[in-house]
N, C-alpha and C positions, 0 to 999 in steps of 0.2 A: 504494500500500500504506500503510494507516496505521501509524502508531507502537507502536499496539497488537500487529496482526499482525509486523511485523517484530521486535518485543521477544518473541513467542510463537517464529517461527524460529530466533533468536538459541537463546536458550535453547534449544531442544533440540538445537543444535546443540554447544550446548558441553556438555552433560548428556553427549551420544556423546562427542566427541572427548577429554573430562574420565575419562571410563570405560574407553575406549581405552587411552588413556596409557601410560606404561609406569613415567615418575615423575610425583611433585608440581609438578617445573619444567615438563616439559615439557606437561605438562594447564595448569597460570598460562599460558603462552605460548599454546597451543591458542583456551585460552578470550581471551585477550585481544587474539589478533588477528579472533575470532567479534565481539568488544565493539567496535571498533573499524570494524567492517567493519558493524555496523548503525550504526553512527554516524557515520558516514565522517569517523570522525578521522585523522588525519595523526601523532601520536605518544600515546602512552599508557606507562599504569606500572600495578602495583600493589605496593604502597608494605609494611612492615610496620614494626611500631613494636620500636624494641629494648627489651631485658629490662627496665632502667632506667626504660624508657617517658619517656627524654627527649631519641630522635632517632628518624627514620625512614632506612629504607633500603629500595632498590627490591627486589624478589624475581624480578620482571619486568620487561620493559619492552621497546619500538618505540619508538624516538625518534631523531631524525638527531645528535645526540651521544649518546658512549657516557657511560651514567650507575651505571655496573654498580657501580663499588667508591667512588660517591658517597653519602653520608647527611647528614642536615640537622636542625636543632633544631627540635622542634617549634613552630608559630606562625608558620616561616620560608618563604617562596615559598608556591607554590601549595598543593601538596602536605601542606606541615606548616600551612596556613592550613586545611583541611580537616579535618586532624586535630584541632586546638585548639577549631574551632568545631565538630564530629561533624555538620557538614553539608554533602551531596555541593552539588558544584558543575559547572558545564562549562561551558567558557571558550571562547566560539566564536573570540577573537583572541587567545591568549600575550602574541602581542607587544605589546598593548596594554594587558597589566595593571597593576593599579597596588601590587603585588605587588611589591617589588623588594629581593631579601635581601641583605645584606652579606658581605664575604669570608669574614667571621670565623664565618659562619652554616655554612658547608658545608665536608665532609672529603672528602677523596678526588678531588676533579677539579684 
């Protein structure tokens, strides 16, 4: 199957399950393990930026630590590295980034 066709399933599967829904959380969750499952990733998020718009915090998330009541400054780890540059990115190894934020970057964990 190419990339094409599976990014065409994807999507209409999270269009359904998004529709479904009964909230906002649970349609993010829905569609983000649809996002995951054509990508065969192993953890995922999406992120939202606070009022301020100078930290992010997860809305969602799959990931083998809990990251729920965690947020980070923009330009920090992966995530806020995405943010600062508004360009997507996908990281086939985490643990080989060179990405590497300091304590003082994150709240909540």
């Amino acid at each position: 199957m190419t990339s094409k066709e599976r990014f065409k399933i994807a999507t209409r599967a999270m269009l359904s399950d998004v529709f479904d829904s009964d909230s906002i959380d649970e349609g993010l969750a829905f569609s983000l393990d649809i996002i995951m499952g054509a990508l065969e990733g192993e953890a995922g998020a999406y992120w939202m930026l606070s009022a301020k718009r100078d930290r992010i915090f997860p809305v969602s998330s799959k990931c083998p630590a809990d990251i729920t009541n965690m947020s980070m400054r923009i330009g920090t780890g992966i995530a806020g590295a995405v943010v600062s540059s508004q360009e997507s990115v996908l990281i086939p190894d985490s643990s080989s980034s060179i990405i590497t934020p300091l304590p003082e970057d994150y709240l909540g964990l």
